[in-house]
Phi, psi and omega in degrees: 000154200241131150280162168200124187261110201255138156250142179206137164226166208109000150284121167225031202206151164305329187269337164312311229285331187283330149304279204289308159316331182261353142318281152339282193305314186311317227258302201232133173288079166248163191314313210178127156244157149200131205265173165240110183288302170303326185269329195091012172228180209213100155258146161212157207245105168217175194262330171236068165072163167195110194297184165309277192319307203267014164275347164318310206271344168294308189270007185276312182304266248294303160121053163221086291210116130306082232252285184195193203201136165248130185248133175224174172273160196236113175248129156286120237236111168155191151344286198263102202222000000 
């Protein structure tokens, strides 16, 4: 599984950050998001890479601008693994 740290600005609300999480699901089959308004970013947890562009072109109708994305592998944490 991939983290993938998206910056994106132009959220400046619990509802932007909610835009943008159902952008994201709608655009890509993914685990799990959650944006931050306050940090300005979107992780999200998927099983295949999801390039610049097209998170760019997910998130461009929306009117929230996609600035880069750091990608690392994703170990799960816990008890059970």
């Amino acid at each position: 599984m991939i983290k993938i740290t998206a910056k994106i600005d132009g959220m400046m609300c619990g509802m932007c950050e909610s835009h943008v999480n159902d952008a994201l699901r709608k655009a890509f089959e993914i685990k799990k998001v959650t944006s931050s308004h306050k940090k300005g970013t979107a992780e999200i947890l998927t099983d295949s890479d999801i390039s610049d562009d097209a998170l760019r072109s997910a998130l461009e109708p929306t009117g929230y601008t996609f600035v880069s994305a750091a990608r690392e592998p994703y170990q799960k944490k816990g008890l059970f693994r």
